[in-house]
N, C-alpha and C positions, 0 to 999 in steps of 0.2 A: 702313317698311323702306327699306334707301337703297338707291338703281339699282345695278347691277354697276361703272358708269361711278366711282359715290364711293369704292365698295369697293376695288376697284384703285387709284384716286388715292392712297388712306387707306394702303395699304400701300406703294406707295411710299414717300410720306414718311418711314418709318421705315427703307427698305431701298430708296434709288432705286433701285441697279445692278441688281435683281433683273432678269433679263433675262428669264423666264416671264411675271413679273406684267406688262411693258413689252409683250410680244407680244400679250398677252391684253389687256391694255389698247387696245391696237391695232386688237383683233379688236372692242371693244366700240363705240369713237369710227367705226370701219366702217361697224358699223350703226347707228349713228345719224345719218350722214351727216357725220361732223365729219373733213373730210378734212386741212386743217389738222394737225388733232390725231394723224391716223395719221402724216404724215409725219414731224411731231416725234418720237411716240414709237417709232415707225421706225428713224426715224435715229437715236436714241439707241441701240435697241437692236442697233442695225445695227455700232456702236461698239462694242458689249461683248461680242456672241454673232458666233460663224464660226457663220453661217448656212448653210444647203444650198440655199438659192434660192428658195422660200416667200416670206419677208417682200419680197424686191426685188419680187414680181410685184404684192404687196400694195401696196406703196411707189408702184408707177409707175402701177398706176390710183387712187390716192391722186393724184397727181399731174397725171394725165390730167383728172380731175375738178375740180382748181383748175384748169384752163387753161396748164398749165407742163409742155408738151410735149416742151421738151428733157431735163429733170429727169425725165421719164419715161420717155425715151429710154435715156438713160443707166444706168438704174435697171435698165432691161429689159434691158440689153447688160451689166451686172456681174450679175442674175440666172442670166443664159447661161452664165458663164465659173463661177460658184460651182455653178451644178447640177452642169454637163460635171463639174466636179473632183469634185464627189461622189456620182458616178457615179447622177447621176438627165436621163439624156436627153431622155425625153418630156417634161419640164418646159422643158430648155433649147429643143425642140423647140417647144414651145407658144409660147416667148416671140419665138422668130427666126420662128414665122410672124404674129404680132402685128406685129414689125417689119416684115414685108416687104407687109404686109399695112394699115395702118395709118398707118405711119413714111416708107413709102416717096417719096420728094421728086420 
Protein backbone atom coordinates (compact mmCIF):
# COMPACT_ATOMS: atom_id res chain seq x y z
CA UNK A 1 0.00 0.00 0.00
CA UNK A 2 1.72 3.35 -0.78
CA UNK A 3 2.01 6.24 2.28
CA UNK A 4 -0.69 9.11 1.74
CA UNK A 5 2.79 11.05 1.16
CA UNK A 6 2.90 8.94 -2.62
CA UNK A 7 -0.67 9.27 -3.13
CA UNK A 8 -0.88 12.90 -3.22
CA UNK A 9 2.50 13.15 -5.08
CA UNK A 10 0.75 10.58 -7.75
CA UNK A 11 -2.10 13.02 -8.21
CA UNK A 12 -0.36 15.87 -8.60
CA UNK A 13 1.45 14.84 -11.38
CA UNK A 14 -1.58 14.48 -13.27
CA UNK A 15 -3.20 17.86 -11.90
CA UNK A 16 -0.47 19.98 -10.24
CA UNK A 17 -2.54 23.18 -9.51
CA UNK A 18 -4.90 21.09 -7.65
CA UNK A 19 -4.90 23.26 -4.68
CA UNK A 20 -6.75 20.74 -2.08
CA UNK A 21 -4.46 17.95 -2.98
CA UNK A 22 -1.35 20.71 -2.46
CA UNK A 23 -2.86 21.60 1.19
CA UNK A 24 -3.28 18.07 2.00
CA UNK A 25 -0.02 17.27 0.87
CA UNK A 26 1.23 19.81 3.17
CA UNK A 27 -0.76 18.53 5.83
CA UNK A 28 1.05 14.94 5.22
CA UNK A 29 5.00 16.13 4.68
CA UNK A 30 3.73 18.07 8.47
CA UNK A 31 3.80 15.07 9.94
CA UNK A 32 6.30 13.49 8.87
CA UNK A 33 8.57 16.18 9.71
CA UNK A 34 9.54 17.11 6.13
CA UNK A 35 9.42 20.83 6.65
CA UNK A 36 11.16 21.71 3.48
CA UNK A 37 8.46 19.98 1.75
CA UNK A 38 5.42 22.07 3.55
CA UNK A 39 6.94 25.25 2.66
CA UNK A 40 7.22 24.25 -0.95
CA UNK A 41 4.01 23.00 -1.27
CA UNK A 42 2.76 25.84 0.73
CA UNK A 43 4.03 28.26 -1.30
CA UNK A 44 2.67 26.75 -4.24
CA UNK A 45 -0.32 26.59 -2.98
CA UNK A 46 -0.29 29.74 -1.38
CA UNK A 47 -0.02 30.96 -5.27
CA UNK A 48 -3.23 29.39 -6.58
CA UNK A 49 -5.76 29.44 -3.42
CA UNK A 50 -6.98 33.08 -1.61
CA UNK A 51 -6.44 31.45 1.55
CA UNK A 52 -8.29 32.64 4.87
CA UNK A 53 -5.02 32.29 6.91
CA UNK A 54 -4.66 28.54 7.86
CA UNK A 55 -1.93 27.67 5.58
CA UNK A 56 0.38 31.04 6.44
CA UNK A 57 0.23 29.68 10.21
CA UNK A 58 1.27 26.25 8.74
CA UNK A 59 3.98 28.03 6.50
CA UNK A 60 5.60 29.93 9.35
CA UNK A 61 6.11 27.15 11.82
CA UNK A 62 7.24 25.30 8.63
CA UNK A 63 9.60 27.67 8.64
CA UNK A 64 10.37 28.41 12.26
CA UNK A 65 11.50 24.62 12.23
CA UNK A 66 14.13 25.08 9.38
CA UNK A 67 15.74 28.05 11.28
CA UNK A 68 14.42 30.86 8.81
CA UNK A 69 12.81 33.16 11.23
CA UNK A 70 12.30 35.93 9.10
CA UNK A 71 10.41 33.92 6.43
CA UNK A 72 8.33 33.05 9.44
CA UNK A 73 7.85 36.35 10.37
CA UNK A 74 6.48 37.32 7.48
CA UNK A 75 4.38 34.49 6.92
CA UNK A 76 2.75 35.19 10.35
CA UNK A 77 2.16 38.96 9.41
CA UNK A 78 0.33 38.08 5.79
CA UNK A 79 -1.55 35.23 7.89
CA UNK A 80 -2.77 38.50 10.07
CA UNK A 81 -3.90 40.70 7.35
CA UNK A 82 -5.63 37.47 5.23
CA UNK A 83 -7.64 36.22 8.42
CA UNK A 84 -8.66 39.99 9.63
CA UNK A 85 -10.16 40.31 5.74
CA UNK A 86 -11.85 37.11 6.25
CA UNK A 87 -13.33 37.95 9.05
CA UNK A 88 -11.58 35.18 11.22
CA UNK A 89 -10.00 37.36 14.31
CA UNK A 90 -9.06 34.71 16.83
CA UNK A 91 -6.78 33.28 14.26
CA UNK A 92 -5.27 36.73 13.46
CA UNK A 93 -5.30 37.05 17.24
CA UNK A 94 -3.25 33.91 17.65
CA UNK A 95 -0.81 34.71 15.26
CA UNK A 96 0.06 38.68 16.56
CA UNK A 97 0.51 37.04 19.98
CA UNK A 98 3.04 34.50 18.59
CA UNK A 99 4.71 37.70 17.27
CA UNK A 100 4.66 39.67 20.15
CA UNK A 101 5.41 36.81 21.91
CA UNK A 102 8.17 34.94 20.20
CA UNK A 103 9.23 37.59 17.31
CA UNK A 104 9.74 40.25 19.61
CA UNK A 105 13.48 41.95 19.12
Amino acid sequence: MSSRIEVFEQMLESDPDNTMVLFGLAKEYEKAGRHADVVASLTKYLQLFNDEGNAYGMLAQAHERLGNRDAARTAYQRGIEVATAHGHPSMAEDYRMTLENEYED
